[in-house]
ROGUVEX-812209 format. One record per residue (C-alpha): x, y, z; residue in one letter. Coordinates in steps of 0.001 Angstrom, whole numbers, plus 500000, padded with zeros to 6 digits. Layout:
N
XYZa
...
REM end
This chain:
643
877180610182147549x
873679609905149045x
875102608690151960x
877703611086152120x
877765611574156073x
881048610612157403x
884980611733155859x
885570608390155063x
882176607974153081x
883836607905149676x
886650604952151163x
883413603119152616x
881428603072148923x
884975601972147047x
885228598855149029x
881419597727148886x
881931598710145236x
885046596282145583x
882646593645147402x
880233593468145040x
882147593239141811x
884233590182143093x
880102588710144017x
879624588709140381x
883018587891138963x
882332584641141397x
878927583879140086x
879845584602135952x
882296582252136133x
879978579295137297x
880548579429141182x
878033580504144596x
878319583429146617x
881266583531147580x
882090584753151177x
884485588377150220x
886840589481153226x
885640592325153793x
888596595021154341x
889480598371154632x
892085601374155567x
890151600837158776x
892145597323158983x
895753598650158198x
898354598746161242x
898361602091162648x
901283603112161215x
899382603205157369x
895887604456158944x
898017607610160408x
899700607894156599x
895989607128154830x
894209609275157134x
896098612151156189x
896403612029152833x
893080611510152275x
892590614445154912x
889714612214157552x
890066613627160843x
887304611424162539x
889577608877163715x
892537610750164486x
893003610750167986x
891717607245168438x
894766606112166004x
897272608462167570x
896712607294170819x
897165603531169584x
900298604424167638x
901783606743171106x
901497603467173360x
903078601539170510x
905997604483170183x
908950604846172156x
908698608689171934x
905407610964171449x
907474613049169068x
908770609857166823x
904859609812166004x
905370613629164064x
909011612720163068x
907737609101161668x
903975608579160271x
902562612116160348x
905832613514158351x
906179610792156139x
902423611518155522x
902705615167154691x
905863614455152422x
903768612556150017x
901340615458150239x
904010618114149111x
905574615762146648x
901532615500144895x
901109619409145592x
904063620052143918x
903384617686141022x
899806619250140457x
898559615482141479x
896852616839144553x
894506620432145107x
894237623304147395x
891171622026149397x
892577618568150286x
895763619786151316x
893914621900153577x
892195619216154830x
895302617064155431x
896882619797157429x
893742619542159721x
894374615975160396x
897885617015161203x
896839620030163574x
894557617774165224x
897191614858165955x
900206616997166762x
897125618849168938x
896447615695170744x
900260614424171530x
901936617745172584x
900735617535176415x
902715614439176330x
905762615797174789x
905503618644177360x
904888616399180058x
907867614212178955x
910186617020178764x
909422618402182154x
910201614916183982x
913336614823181730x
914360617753183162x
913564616718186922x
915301614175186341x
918251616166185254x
918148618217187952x
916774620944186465x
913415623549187131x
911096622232184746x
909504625233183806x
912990626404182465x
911915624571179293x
911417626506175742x
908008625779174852x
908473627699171748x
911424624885170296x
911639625220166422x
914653623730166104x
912710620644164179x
911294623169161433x
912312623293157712x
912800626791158476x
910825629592160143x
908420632247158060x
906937635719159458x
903723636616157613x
901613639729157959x
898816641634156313x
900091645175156757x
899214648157158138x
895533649477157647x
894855646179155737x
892166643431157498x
892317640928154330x
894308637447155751x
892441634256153546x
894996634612151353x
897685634407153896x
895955631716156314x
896047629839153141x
899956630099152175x
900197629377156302x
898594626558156293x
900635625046152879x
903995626399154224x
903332624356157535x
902663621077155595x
905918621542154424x
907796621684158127x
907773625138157955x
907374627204161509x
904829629898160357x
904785632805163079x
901233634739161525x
901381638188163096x
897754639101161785x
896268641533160200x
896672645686160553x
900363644901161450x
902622648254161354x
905937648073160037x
907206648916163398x
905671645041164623x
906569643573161781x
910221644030161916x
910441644056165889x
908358640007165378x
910917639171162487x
913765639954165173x
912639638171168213x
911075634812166157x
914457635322164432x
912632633876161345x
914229632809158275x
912191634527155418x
909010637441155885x
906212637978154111x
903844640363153240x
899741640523152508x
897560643082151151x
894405643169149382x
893757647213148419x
895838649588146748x
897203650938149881x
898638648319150809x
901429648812147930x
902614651765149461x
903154650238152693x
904868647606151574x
907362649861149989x
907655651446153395x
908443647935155289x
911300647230152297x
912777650606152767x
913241650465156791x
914215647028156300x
916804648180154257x
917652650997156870x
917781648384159791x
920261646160157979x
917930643066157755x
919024640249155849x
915873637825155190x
914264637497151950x
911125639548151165x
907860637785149650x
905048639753148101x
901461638550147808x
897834639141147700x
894810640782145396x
896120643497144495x
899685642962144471x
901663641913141349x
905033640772139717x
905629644174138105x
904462646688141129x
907251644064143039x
909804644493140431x
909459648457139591x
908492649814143178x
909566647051145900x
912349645419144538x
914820648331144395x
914751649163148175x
916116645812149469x
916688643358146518x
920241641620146789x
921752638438146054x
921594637469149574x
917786638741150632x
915777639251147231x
912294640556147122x
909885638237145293x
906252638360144174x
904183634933144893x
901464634357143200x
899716631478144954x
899963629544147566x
901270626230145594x
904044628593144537x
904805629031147930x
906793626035148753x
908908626365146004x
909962629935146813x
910943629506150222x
912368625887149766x
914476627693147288x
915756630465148811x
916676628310151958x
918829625855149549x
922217625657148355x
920298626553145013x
919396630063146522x
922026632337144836x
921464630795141515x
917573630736141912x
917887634665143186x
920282635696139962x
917370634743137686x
915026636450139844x
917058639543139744x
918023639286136136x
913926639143135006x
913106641658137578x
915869644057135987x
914380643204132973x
910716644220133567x
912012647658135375x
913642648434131816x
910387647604129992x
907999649402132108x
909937652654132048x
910702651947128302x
906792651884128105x
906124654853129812x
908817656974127574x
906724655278124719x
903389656346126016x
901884659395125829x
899549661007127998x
897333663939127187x
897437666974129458x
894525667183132104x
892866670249129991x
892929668047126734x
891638665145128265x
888489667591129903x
887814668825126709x
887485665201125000x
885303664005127543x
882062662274127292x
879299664469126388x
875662662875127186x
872806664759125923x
870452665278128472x
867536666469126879x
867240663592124728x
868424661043127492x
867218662644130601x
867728661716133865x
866785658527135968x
863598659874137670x
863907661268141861x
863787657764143876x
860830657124146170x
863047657605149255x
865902660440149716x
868252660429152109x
870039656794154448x
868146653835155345x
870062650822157291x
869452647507155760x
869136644841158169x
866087642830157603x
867841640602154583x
868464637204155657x
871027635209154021x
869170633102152407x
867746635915150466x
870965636232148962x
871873632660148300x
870859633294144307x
872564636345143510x
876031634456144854x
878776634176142107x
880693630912142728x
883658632060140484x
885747633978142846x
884840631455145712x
887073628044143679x
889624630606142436x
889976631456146616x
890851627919146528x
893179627833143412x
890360625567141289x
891106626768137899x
889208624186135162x
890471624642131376x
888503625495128518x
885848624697127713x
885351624126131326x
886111627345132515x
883959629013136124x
881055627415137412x
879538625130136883x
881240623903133923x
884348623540136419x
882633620108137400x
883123618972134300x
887137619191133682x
889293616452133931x
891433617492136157x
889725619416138868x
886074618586138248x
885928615754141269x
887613617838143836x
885836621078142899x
882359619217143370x
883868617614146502x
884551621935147815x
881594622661146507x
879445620256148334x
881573620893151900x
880699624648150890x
876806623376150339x
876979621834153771x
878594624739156272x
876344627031154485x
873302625470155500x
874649625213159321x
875772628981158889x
872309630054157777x
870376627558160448x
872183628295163102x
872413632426162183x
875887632265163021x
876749635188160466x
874191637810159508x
874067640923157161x
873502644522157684x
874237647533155057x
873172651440155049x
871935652885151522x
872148656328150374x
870045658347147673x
871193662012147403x
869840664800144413x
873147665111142786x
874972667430140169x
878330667714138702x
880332670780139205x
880379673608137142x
884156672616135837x
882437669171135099x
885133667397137235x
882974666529140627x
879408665593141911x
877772667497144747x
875101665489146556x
872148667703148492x
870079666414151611x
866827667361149497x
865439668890146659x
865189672555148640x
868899672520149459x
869817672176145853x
867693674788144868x
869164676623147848x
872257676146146518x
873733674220149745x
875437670910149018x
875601668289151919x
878891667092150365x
881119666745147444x
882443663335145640x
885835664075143495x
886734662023140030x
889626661039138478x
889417661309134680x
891711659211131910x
894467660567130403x
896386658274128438x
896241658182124822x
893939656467123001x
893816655282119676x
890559655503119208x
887666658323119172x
886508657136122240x
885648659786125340x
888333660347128382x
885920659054130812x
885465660075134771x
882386659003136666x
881495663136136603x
880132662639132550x
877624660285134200x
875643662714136038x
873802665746134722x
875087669857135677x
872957671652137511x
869399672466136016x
868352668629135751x
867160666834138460x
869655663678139061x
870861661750141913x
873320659825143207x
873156656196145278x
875816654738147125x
875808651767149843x
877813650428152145x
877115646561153494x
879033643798155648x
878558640144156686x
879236639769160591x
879569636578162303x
882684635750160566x
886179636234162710x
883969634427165524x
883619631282163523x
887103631754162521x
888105631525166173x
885695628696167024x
887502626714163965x
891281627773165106x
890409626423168582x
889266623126167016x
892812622988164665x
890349622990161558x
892222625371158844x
889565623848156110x
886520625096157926x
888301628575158777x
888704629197155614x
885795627887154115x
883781630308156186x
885861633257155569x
885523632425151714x
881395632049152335x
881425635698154383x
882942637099150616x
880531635369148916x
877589636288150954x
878505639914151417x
879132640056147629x
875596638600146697x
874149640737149442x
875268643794147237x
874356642083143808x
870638641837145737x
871032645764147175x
871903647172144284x
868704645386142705x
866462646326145037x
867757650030144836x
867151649413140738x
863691648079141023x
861838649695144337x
863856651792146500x
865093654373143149x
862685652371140988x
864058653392137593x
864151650205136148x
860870649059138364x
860062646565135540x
863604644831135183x
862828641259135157x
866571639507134792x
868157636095135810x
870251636188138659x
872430635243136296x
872238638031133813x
872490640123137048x
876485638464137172x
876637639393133653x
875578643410133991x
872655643208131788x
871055645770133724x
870908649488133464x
873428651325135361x
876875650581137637x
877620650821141268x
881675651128140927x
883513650606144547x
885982653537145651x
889369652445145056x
888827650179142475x
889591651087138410x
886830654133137865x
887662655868140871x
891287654343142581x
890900656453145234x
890077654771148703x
889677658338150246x
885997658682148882x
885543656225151177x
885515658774153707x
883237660989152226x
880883657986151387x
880733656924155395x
880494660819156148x
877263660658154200x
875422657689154666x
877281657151158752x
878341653620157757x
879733652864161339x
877271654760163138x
874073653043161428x
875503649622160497x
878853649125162231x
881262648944159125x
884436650724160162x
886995651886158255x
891184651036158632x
893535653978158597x
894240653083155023x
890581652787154622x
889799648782154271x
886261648513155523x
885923646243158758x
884774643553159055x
886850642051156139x
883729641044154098x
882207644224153364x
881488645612149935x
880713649731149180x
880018651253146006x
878203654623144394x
875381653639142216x
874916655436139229x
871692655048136792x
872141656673133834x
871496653778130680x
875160655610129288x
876919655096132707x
879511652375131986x
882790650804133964x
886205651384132935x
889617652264134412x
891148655772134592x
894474654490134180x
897824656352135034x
897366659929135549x
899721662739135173x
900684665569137410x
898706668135136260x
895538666515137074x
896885665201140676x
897512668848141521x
894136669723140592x
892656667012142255x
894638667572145596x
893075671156145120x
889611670044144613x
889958667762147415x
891629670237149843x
894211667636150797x
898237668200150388x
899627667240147392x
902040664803148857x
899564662973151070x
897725663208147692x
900042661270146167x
900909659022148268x
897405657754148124x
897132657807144038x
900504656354144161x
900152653292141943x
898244655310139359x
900835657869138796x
902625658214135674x
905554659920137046x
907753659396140045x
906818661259143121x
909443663105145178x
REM end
């Protein structure tokens, strides 16, 4: 709407719509203007304009209407047990049903904050003089009463992981429901987790993670939970989590009858789960849990009898072989050595964002043909309210960038590089002289496939992409962050807006990720310069039709997040641009992006896979690190149970 400048704008434009076609059903059938009564939600008793307001998720006359509705009430708290529940029932019911999306549930739960915001120093103040009148010291009261809750939820991001959208999101659903959600954060040990669990004395936990680590310690929190004889059900959830790694690796430490461990994949399946489980229905809905879960154990280790995996020295000698001489080298960049990043602005980047990964954040999934954006607007079913998230997205950008509330800084490294004699590692130099001295400045470690193929194709490792010693190559990597973010995030939690929180958490991503898209170009075109006259579309930049990758550590091509630490050795990530790094090595803040940037025309993504033993001993050699800590870290790559 042009005039799109109020919540209710939409409501407004329906009933002039309204207006004006009863003006000319009045004058085609032979009468004068007519005088229409002009009506809205606006004109409903309170009672509906509490209900309309929040399923249609407008906030801007909240407290005005809750006020009118408390003098009208017997009780402040019959306004949340009456209106405002009713209200959020129909929401879950049209959640549920797929009738109503991610981003306007969101909203409605802001309207709800916002009212239950507004009449809680009245139900405090009410409970106090009940007590005085009782008798009673008023400040015995429990402030923290949940005895009105569906039930009570404990979620965490675990330890060494600083990735909660996904969570705030599931937190903000489950408490539409009438669900007490106690969110413990992010970084939380095992250790908090289960000593929150116990004094909340919550009904179900669950766990977050975004990187690979993350898996392991989730493992961990099953295990001791097992140990300390809990007895609430388990969920699973985030990036990198899945229903298998659940079922084969958490599942058997705590999975019973009575407190199963279950994967969730989103947060509209979130509601279900936990309704579920606190049901009479829960023992039959756990049996079939168990029963597929058994299931999918027996099929992945059936699969890995099946598979077979080449030894480490068979895989070495089938690996990709680039020629050189005929293909040389990208030629030395214009500047060696680590340069901080900090005059981009982010509008600079506003082109090179890819809008995908920002509606899937908010569960927006069109169907073909309308698959990603834009062709999302066009779908039946979620083209209006993707345009709607899309257009609020429009809108806190442009305050974000005018009022420099978030800004980006990175730190980029270009190193003369070689692969080891053995052909499994790089060594990067501090100039030209060292490597002809002989003296490397530090050494990055590969993982190569090993899995049978049934092809001719090469057992890949990032090494093949970079030359031995006697050519002149090199070696990029970069490391960059959006800041700003967690202090809008507390600006919006003080204001009980969930929908702008997480709008600007998903715009950090977003930014951060098209601040790398831009990096990497400008390390393509000027800063390395060996494709100086590339002259792409931002959007052929989304679709890699440049030359060269810039893979992330921990991701498929090298899944270990312990280059990580060899990266910010190098290029002094926190020391130059103030990215830190977890103790399982997420980067901090939360939107940051790293990568090594490789520019050979041959260099090419793929995933190494499951590995076998053989190779994770020689890699814990190569590395210098212990074989179990070793594993520990490659654990979900592993093709073989560690001890």
């Amino acid at each position: 709407l042009v005039f799109n400048k109020t919540e209710d704008a939409t409501d407004v434009m329906l009933e002039l719509t309204k207006r004006e076609r009863a003006r000319r059903e009045a004058l085609k059938n032979g009468g004068g203007a007519v005088e229409v009564k002009q009506t809205s939600w606006r004109d409903m008793e309170v009672i509906k304009r509490l209900e309309h307001a929040l399923i249609n998720g407008i906030s801007q006359y909240i407290e005005k209407d809750v006020e009118e509705a408390r003098l009208q009430a017997e009780r402040p708290l019959h306004i949340i047990e009456g209106p405002l529940m009713d209200g959020m029932n129909i929401i879950g019911d049209l959640f549920g049903a797929g009738k109503m999306f991610l981003p306007q549930v969101i909203k409605s739960a802001r309207v709800m904050k916002k009212a239950v915001a507004y009449l809680i120093p009245f139900m405090e103040a009410e409970k106090r003089q009940k007590l005085i009148d009782e008798g009673k010291d008023p400040e015995d009261f429990d402030e923290n009463d949940d005895s009105n809750f569906a039930g009570k939820v404990l979620m965490a991001t675990v330890k060494g992981d600083v990735h909660d959208i996904g969570k705030n999101i599931v937190a903000v659903v489950l408490g539409c429901n009438n669900y007490k959600v106690y969110d413990i954060g992010v970084m939380c040990s095992c250790e908090k987790i289960l000593e929150k669990a116990k004094e909340y004395n919550v009904d179900v936990i669950g766990l977050s993670g975004l990187i690979t680590p993350s898996l392991d310690e989730m493992v961990v929190v099953a295990k001791e939970m097992s140990k300390g004889g809990f007895k609430q059900p388990l969920l699973i959830g985030g990036a990198t989590t899945s229903k298998m790694h659940t079922a084969v690796k958490i599942s058997p430490n705590y999975f019973t009858l009575e407190h199963p461990v279950i994967h969730v994949l989103d947060a509209s399946r979130s509601v279900t789960v936990v309704s579920s489980l606190l049901s009479d229905l829960k023992e039959e809905y756990t049996t079939d849990i168990m029963e597929e879960y058994d299931e999918m154990r027996e099929d992945y280790y059936a699969g890995l009898e099946d598979r077979y995996f080449l030894t480490f020295d068979q895989a070495k000698e089938q690996k990709l072989v680039i020629d050189f001489d005929a293909a040389p080298p990208a030629p030395a960049p214009k500047k060696l050595g680590v340069t901080v990043i900090d005059d981009v602005k982010l509008e600079d980047v506003v082109p090179y964002i890819d809008w995908n990964p920002f509606f899937q954040t908010w569960e927006l999934r069109g169907r073909y043909p309308n698959r990603g954006y834009p062709k999302i607007f066009n779908d039946e079913a979620v083209g209006g309210e993707a345009k709607k998230l899309f257009a609020d997205a429009q809108k806190l950008m442009k305050e974000i960038i005018a009022n420099k509330s978030m800004n980006l800084k990175g730190v980029v490294g270009l190193f003369p590089a070689n692969r080891t004699d053995e052909g499994e590692d790089v060594l990067i130099y501090a100039s030209e002289e060292d490597r002809e001295a002989g003296k490397p400045l530090d050494k990055f470690c590969m993982l190569r496939q090993q899995a049978e193929k049934e092809s001719d194709d090469p057992y890949l490792s990032q090494s093949d992409f970079i030359a031995p010693a006697g050519y002149k190559d090199h070696l990029g990597m970069f490391a960059v962050s959006c800041f700003g973010c967690d202090a809008l995030v507390e600006k919006y939690e003080s204001e009980h807006d969930d929908y702008n929180k997480i709008m600007s958490q998903a715009l950090a991503d977003r930014f951060v990720e098209a601040f790398a898209e831009y990096l990497h170009r400008v390390i393509r075109t000027d800063t390395w310069g060996y494709a100086k006259d590339e002259s792409l579309a931002e959007e052929d930049l989304l679709k890699i039709k440049y030359v060269g990758i810039r893979p992330a550590p921990g991701y498929p091509s090298q899944p270990d997040h312990t280059e990580k630490s060899t990266m910010w050795n190098v290029i002094k990530a926190k020391e130059l641009a103030g990215i830190e790094l977890s103790e399982s090595l997420s980067m901090m803040p939360a939107a940051s992006v790293s990568a090594l940037v490789f520019a050979h025309p041959e260099s090419c993504y793929f995933a190494v896979g499951q590995v076998g033993k053989d190779q994770v001993e020689s890699y814990a050699g190569r590395k210098e690190m212990d074989l179990p800590l070793c594993e520990r870290w490659l654990s979900p790559i592993l093709n073989y149970e560690r001890d």
